[in-house]
N, C-alpha and C positions, 0 to 999 in steps of 0.2 A: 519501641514503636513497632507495631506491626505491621507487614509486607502487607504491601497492595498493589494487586495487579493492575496493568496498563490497557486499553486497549487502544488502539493505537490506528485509525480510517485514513486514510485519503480518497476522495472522493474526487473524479477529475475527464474529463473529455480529451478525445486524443485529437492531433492532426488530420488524422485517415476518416473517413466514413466511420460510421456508427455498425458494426456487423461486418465491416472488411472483412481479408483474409488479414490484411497488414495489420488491423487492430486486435486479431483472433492472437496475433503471432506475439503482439506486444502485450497482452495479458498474461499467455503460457510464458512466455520467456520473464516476465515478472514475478510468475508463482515460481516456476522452477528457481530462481536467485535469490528472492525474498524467503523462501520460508527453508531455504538449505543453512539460513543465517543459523548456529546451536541455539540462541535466546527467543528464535522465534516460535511461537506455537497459536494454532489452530488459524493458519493461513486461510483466507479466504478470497475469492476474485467475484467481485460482486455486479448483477447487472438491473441497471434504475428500471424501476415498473409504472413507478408515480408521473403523475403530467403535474406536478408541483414542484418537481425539482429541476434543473437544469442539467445535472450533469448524470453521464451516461455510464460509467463504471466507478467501481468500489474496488478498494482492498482493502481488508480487514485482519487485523491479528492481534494475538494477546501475548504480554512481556508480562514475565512476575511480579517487576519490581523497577521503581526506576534507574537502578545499577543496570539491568535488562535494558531496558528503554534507551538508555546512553551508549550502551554497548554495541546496542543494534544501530544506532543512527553515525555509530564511528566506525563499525565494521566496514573493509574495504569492500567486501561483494556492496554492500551498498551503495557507497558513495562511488564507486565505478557504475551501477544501473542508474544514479541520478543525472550525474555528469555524462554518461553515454548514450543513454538512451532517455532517463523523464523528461529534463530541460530542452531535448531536441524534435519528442513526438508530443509531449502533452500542453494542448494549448492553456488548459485552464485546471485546476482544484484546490479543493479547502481541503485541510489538513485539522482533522479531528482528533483528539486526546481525551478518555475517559477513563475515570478513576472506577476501577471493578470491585464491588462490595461482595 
């Protein structure tokens, strides 16, 4: 079977203002830990343009593979920024998974 990459969104509104400096702070401090993961590639920090969507930022990245995928969601950099900082600033998001051709 061959490899197929992941990509891998959250899409999500924080506690703070929209444009804070606190919400400025919690997006770098999320590119800086998320994309230091080895499996992660082509990080991205995303910001909503559309008046059709609800929510106010994006992260974006792509895993090879879902050995990747699993890797990255057991990796302690992450599960220390869900448990310290997502679950405690972000009030809301959907979490998106797309299989890359």
């Amino acid at each position: 079977m061959e490899k197929q990459a992941i990509r891998h969104m959250v899409i999500f509104n924080l506690k703070v203002s929209k444009g804070s400096p606190e919400a400025e702070k919690f997006l770098a401090d999320g590119k800086a830990i998320l994309e230091a993961i080895p499996v992660v590639n082509s990080f991205e920090v995303l910001y909503q343009v559309s008046p059709k969507n609800d929510y106010d930022y994006g992260f974006s990245m792509e895993l090879n593979d879902q050995a990747d995928y699993d890797t990255y969601n057991a990796h302690p950099s992450h599960e220390q920024f869900v448990s310290e900082r997502w679950t405690k600033e972000v009030e809301a998001f959907l979490e998106i998974d797309f299989r890359c051709r």
